[in-house]
N, C-alpha and C positions, 0 to 999 in steps of 0.2 A: 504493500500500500504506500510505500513511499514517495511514488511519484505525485500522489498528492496533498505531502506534506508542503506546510505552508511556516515558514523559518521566521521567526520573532527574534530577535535583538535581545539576547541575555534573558531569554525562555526557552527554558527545554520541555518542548511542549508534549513530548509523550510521557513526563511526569506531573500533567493536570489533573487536580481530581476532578471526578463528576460525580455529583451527588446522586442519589437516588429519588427517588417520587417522595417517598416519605422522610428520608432526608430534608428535602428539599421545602415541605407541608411544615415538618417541625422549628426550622429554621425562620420561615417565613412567619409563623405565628408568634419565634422568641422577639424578631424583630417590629412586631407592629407590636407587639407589649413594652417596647422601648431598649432591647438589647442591640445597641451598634454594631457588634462583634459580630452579629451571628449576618448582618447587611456582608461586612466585608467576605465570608464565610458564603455565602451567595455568591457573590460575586466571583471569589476565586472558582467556586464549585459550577460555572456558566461559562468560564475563558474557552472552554471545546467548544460550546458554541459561534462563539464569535469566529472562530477559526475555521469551521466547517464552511459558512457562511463567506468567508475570506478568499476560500479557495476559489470561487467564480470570477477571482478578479486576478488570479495567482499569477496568469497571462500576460496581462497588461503592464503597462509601462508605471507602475505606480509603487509608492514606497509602502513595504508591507506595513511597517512597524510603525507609519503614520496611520496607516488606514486600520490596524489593529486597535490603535489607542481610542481611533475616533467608533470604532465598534464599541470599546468599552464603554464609551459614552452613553451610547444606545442602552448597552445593557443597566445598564445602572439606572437610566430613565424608566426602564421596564418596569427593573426591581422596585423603583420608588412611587411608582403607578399601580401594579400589579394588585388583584383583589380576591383574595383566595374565592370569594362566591360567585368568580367569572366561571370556575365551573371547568376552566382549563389546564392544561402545561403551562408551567413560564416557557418552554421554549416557542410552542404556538403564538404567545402572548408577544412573546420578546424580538423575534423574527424581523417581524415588518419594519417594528421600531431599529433596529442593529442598521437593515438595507437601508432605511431611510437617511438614518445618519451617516452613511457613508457612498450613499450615492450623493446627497448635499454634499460633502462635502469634496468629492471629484468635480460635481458641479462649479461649484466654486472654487477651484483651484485650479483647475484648467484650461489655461492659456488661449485666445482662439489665435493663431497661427494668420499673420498679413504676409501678402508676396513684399519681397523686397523692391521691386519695380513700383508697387503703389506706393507704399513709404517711399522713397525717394520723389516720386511724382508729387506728393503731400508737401513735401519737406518746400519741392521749387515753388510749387504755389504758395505757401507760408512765404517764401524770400520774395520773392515780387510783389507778395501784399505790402509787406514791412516798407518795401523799396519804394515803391509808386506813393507809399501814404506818405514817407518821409518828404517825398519831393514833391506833392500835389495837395497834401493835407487831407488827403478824402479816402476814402477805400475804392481799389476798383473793381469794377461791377464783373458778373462771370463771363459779361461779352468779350471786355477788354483782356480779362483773363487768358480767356480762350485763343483769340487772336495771337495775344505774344507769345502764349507757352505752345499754339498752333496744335492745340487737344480739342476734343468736343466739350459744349460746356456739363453735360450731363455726369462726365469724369472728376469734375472738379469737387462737387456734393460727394461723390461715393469717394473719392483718397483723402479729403478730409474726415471724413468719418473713419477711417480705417486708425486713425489716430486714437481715436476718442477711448476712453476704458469701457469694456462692458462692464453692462451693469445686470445682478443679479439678480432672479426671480423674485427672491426672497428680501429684496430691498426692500425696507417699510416705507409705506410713500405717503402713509397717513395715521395718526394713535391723537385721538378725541379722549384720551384716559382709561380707556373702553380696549378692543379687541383690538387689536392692529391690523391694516390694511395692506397687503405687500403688494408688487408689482406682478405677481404670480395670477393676486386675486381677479387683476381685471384683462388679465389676457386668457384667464380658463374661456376654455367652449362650456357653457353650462351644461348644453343638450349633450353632451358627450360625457360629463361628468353624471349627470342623470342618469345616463344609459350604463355607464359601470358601475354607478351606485344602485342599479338595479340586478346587474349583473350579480355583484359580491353578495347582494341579499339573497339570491335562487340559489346561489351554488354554497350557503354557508347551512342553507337549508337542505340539500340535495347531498353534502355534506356528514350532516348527522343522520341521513338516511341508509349508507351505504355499510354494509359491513363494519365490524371496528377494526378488522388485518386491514384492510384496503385503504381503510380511513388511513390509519398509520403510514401505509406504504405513500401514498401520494401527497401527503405530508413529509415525509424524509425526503424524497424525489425531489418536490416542487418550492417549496420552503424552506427547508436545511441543505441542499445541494447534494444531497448523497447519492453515490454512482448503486446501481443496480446489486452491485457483488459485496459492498458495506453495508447495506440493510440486509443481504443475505447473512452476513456474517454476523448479525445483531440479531437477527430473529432461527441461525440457524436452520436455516433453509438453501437450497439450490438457489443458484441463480435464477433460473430454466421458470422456479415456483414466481419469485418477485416478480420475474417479465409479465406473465400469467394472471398476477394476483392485477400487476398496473394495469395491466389493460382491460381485464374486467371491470375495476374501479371507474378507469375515462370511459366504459362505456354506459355504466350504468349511470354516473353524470351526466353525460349527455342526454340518454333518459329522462330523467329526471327534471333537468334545466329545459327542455322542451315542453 
């Protein structure tokens, strides 16, 4: 299984503990009765998690041991959210929350790449602005622009823009003291968000309909990343079964969700 192991920075990660269910039940109950310890105790006992979760990104160009920390972040959110009478896993619970913080935060950290040809074109239009103002006192306009730099003037709008920093989704673009407003909020498609928030409601119901192996199995798959032959080795079974079990599962959801 080593090939997908996923290497941390002064953690040797095949000596992580993982709690148990009821590990995990006792734990969680010492700490909403006010014990810190048994929080940190959580946390170390979920670091598998984050890592499982890590592996979809093992590929890419990204620093583990940032994208590890900003996981822990999630997980902690989890733990500090988490309500024993949701009735679930923390790991179901914690999931969404780990991806989210760590696809933000690639969002936001990732550079969007200008040709060097428009940068320099930016740069000569900047010096001719400077220049023409310095000696006419006025700005010139994109015609005159165009003319001397002998570009179209529709060029001049888009390489000065290539300058500009983007700006992120998650930028707050308004707080009345109340909920905060980001720039995310008014570029959603509503009717699209609709339509997945109706989606996640059939299939969350369609969900606790199906088997509980199957439930399990498409949950490990779909949610924790795990390859066909680690859930085998978890539940003791063939590969050949898992293949078997997933595919009954996606078909009987589809059922369902129709």
């Amino acid at each position: 299984m080593a090939r997908y192991k996923v290497d941390i920075t002064g953690i040797n990660t095949n000596e992580l503990q993982v709690l148990t269910s009821d590990e995990t039940l006792k734990l969680f109950r010492e700490y909403h009765d006010g014990d810190k310890s048994a929080k940190e105790k959580l946390i170390n006992g979920n670091l598998k998690l984050v890592l499982s979760i890590l592996r979809s990104f093992n590929k890419g160009n990204y620093n583990m041991d940032d994208l590890f920390q900003v996981g822990v972040i999630g997980l902690i959110k989890a733990i500090d959210n988490f309500d024993l009478s949701y009735n679930l896993k923390l790991s179901t619970y914690a999931v969404p929350l780990i991806l989210g913080e760590i696809k933000r935060y690639i969002r936001d950290n990732t550079s969007i790449r200008v040709s060097r040809s428009i940068k320099d074109l930016a740069y000569s239009i900047i010096n001719f602005k400077e220049s023409y103002f310095n000696k006419y006192g006025i700005e010139p306009s994109n015609e005159i622009i165009s003319k001397e730099l002998d570009i179209p003037e529709y060029k001049i709008a888009h390489a000065l823009d290539a300058l500009k920093e983007p700006m992120s989704i998650y930028e707050p673009i308004y707080n009345d003291g109340g909920d905060t407003i980001y720039l995310m909020d008014q570029l959603a498609d509503k009717k699209e968000l609709n339509n997945d928030r109706d989606m996640l409601i059939s299939l969350h119901k369609a969900l606790n309909k199906i088997k509980t192996r199957e439930k399990e199995v498409l949950m490990d798959r779909y949610m924790l990343g795990k390859t066909q032959m680690e859930i085998a080795d978890a539940l003791n079974i063939s590969q050949a079964q898992v293949s078997r079990i997933e595919k009954s599962a996606i078909l009987s959801l589809k059922r369902l969700i129709k």
